[in-house]
N, C-alpha and C positions, 0 to 999 in steps of 0.2 A: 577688590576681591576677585580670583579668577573665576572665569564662566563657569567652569568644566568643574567647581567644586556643586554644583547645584544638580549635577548629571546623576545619573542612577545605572548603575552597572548592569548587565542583562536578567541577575538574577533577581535584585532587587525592584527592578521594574516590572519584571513576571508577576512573584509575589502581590504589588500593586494592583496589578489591572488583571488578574488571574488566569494569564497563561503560562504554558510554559515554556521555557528558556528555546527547546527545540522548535517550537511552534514562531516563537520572535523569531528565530534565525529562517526560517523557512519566509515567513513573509517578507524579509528584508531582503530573498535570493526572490521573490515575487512582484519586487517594487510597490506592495501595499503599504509597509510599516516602515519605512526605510530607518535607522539609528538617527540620534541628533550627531554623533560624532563618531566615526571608527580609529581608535589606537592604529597607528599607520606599523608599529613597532609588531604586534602584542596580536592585532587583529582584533582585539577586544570592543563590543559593543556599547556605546553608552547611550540613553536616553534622557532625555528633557521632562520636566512634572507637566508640562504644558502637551505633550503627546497623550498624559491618559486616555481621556475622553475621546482620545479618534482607537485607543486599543481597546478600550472597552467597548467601543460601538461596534468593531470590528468582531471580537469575541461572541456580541449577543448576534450580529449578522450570522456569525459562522455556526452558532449555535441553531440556527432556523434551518439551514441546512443549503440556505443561497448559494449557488458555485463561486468560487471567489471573481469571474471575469464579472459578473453582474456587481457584485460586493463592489469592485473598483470604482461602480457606476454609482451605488448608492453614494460611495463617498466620499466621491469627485462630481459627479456629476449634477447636472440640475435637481433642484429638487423633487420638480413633476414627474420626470423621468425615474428617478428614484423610490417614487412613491405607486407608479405607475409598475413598477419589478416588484416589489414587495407585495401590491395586492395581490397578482398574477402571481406570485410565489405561493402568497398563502391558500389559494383557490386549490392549487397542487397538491399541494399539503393536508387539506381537508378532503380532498379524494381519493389520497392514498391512504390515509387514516380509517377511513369509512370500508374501502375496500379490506385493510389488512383485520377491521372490528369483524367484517362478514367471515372473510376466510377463517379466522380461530373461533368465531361462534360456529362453523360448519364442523370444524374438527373436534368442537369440545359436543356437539353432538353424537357424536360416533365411539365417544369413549362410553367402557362398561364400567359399571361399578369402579491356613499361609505357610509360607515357606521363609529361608533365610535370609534377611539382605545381604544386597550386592554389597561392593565396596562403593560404589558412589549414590546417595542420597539427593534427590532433587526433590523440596514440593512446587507446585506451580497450580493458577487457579482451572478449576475443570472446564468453565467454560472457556477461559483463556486458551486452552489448550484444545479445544474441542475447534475455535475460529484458525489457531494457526494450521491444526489441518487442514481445515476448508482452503484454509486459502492456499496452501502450496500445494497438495495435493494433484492439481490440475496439472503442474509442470511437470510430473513424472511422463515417463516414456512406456506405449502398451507395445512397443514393439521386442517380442519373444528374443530374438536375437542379440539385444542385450538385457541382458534379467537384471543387472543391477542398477538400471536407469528407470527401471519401475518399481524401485527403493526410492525410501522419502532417507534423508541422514539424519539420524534426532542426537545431535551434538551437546555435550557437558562443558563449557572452557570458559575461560575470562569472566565468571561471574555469572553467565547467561546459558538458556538454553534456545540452542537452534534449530529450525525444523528446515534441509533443507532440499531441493527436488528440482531434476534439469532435464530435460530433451533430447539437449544438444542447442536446440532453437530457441529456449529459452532458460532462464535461472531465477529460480522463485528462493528468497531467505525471509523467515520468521525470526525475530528473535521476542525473547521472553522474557521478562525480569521473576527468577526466581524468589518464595515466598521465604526460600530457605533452601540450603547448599550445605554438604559433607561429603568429603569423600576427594579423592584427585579428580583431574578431566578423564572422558569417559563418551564412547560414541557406541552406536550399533544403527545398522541397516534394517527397517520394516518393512516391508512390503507395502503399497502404499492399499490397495482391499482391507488389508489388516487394520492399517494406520485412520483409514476410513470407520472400519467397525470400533474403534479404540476410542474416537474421538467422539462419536454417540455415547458411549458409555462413559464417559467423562464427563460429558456435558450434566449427568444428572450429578455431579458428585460437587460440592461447594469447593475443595481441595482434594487435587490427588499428590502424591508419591512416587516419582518414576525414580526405579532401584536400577542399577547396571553394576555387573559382574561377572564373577567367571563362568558362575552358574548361570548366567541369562540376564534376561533383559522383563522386568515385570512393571505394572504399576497399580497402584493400589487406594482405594477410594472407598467412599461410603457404601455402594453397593456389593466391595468384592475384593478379588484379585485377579487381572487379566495377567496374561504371557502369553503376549502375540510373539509369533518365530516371528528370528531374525536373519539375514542373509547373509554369510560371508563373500563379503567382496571387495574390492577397491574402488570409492567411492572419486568421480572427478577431485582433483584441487582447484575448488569454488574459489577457497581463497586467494589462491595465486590470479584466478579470471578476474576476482574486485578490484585486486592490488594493483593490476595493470592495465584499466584503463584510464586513459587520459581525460584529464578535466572536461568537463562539456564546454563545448563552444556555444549553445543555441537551449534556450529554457526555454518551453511554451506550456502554460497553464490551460487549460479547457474541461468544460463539465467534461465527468465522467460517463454517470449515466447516460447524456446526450450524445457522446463519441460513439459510444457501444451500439447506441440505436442506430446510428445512421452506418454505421457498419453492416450492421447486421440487416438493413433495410435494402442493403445492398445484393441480398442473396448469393446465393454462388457464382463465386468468383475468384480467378487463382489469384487476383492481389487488389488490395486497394492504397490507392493514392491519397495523402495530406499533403496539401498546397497552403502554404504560409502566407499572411499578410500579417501588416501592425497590430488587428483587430481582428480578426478571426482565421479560419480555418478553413477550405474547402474539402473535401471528405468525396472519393469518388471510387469508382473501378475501373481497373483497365480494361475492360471489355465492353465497356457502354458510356453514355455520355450522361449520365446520370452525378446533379453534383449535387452536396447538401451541405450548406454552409451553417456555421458553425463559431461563436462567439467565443475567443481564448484572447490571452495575455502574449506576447512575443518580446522577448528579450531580448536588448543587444541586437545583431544583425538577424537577419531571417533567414531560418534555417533551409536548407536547400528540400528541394523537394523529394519526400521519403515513400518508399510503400511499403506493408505487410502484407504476410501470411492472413487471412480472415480468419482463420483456424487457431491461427498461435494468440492474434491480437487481442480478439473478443473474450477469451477466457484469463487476459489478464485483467483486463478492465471489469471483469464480472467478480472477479476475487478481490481487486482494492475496495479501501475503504474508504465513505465520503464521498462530496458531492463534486469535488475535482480529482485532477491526475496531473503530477507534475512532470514532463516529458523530459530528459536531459539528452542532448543529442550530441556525439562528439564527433569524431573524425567521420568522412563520408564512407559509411559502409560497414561501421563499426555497430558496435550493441548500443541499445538505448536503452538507460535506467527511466524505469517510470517508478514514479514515489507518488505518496500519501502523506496530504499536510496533515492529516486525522491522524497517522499512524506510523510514525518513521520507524518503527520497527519492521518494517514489510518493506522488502526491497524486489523489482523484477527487470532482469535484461531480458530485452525482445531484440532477436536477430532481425533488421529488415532482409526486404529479396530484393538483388539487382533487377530495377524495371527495366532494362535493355534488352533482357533473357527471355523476362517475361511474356507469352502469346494468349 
């Protein structure tokens, strides 16, 4: 009998071990979950019954909130070592808990006691919509000079809605899986203060309604009806920047939260430098001899040495979600997509700075 009739196709191994289909393929661009066989034709993934047990152990890992460089360790590595990350994990864990119990019992002290639709209908969830503000928001531009770079695009097309917001230095996309769709595609420009206040009042609503038409742009929820103005303008072609850049040459996985801190530990500084090894990361600024090193994944060859903006970097990394960030690094000098194995609907290119320029 052939082998490959025993195999399980990506979805049906998801199913299984209860991930999902995007999340396997992410691990397998992270060398944690690799397939038992890839279709050389098709590209198509297949797995072995004998892989469960290392993706469900992976799954409960991911679920504790372990960065996946340490996760590698648990499940490769010795045991002691292993066991020795999980306690020091959960020590974290319990004093972020304890903290986040304090801060909402401080808060819950201090509390007291329509028009027509548009031609295009979208619902989506409030608080879902209330996060993808957060999170792109940050990438709009407060610079006056151009007014429509301090527009968020809140896009209707291909089934999804989009939230999206760029700089110049950087490109922040949300997408959204609608609860329900009518109507053709359909965009408008918010202002992103608007888009800010919009997304609080959503967050209290279980489901809203965003309407677009000739008459405006509204959305509507359990509390109401908002109609934030909207901007006329020509919004960048985002999609033409996705479509054209080239495959990443250089994947490096590293906590999140821990990049952000040692960034940010670094105070003011016009750039900071990541210096690559097989197993971690060096984290530093060009203006001081300051380095804090930093446990990540590196793929493939090692990518050359990069630096950012502090300004641009730290507010990407503060908007992903989850306990890694996956860096994709292409041609030297070009954008770097950074993803969320939590959340592939979030996507960010961050322009680095030439360090030659830099003083």
């Amino acid at each position: 009998m052939n082998d490959t009739a025993q195999l399980l196709n990506i979805s049906a191994f998801a199913r299984r071990v209860g991930l999902a289909p995007s999340a396997l393929r992410f691990y397998d661009d992270c060398r944690i979950l690799r397939p038992a066989r890839v279709d050389g034709v098709t590209g198509y993934r297949f797995y072995s019954p004998e892989q469960e047990d290392r993706a469900r152990l992976l799954r409960s890992l991911r679920e504790t909130g372990l960065p996946l460089a340490e996760i590698a360790v648990v499940l490769d590595g010795p045991d002691e070592v292993g066991r020795e990350l999980l306690e020091r994990h959960l020590g974290a864990v319990l004093d972020q808990t304890e903290a986040a119990r304090a801060a909402i019992a401080a808060v819950l002290r201090g509390f007291t006691g329509g028009r027509p639709a548009g031609d295009t209908r979208v619902r989506v969830g409030g608080v879902e919509l209330a996060g993808a503000v957060r999170q792109v928001v940050p990438a709009a531009a407060v610079d006056p000079e151009y007014p429509v770079l301090g527009c968020v695009l809140v896009e209707v097309d291909d089934g999804e809605v989009r939230l999206v917001a760029t700089d110049r230095y950087r490109l922040s996309v949300r997408e959204l899986k609608p609860l329900g769709m009518t109507g053709a595609p359909a965009r408008v420009l918010v202002e992103a203060a608007e888009l800010v206040e919009l997304g609080r009042w959503a967050a209290r609503s279980a489901e809203v309604t965003l309407e677009m038409g000739p008459d405006g742009f509204r959305v509507r929820g359990a509390a109401g009806v908002r109609e934030p103005a909207t901007f006329d303008g020509e919004f960048p072609m985002y999609r033409e920047v996705l479509a054209a850049m080239a495959p990443p040459e250089h994947r490096v996985i590293v906590g999140r939260p821990a990049l952000r801190d040692a960034v940010e530990a670094l105070g003011e500084t016009p750039a900071v430098t990541l210096d690559f090894s097989e197993d971690g990361v060096a984290v530093s600024a060009v203006d001081c001899d300051e380095v804090t090193a930093l446990p990540a994944i590196c793929q493939d060859e090692l990518p050359p040495r990069i630096g950012f903006d502090p300004a641009v970097l730290v507010p990407v990394l503060e908007t992903s979600v989850g306990p890694d960030v996956l860096l994709e690094i292409g041609t030297p000098g070009g954008p770097v997509l950074a993803r969320s194995a939590d959340q592939g609907g979030f996507t960010t290119l961050v322009m680095p700075v030439a360090l030659e320029y830099v003083r």
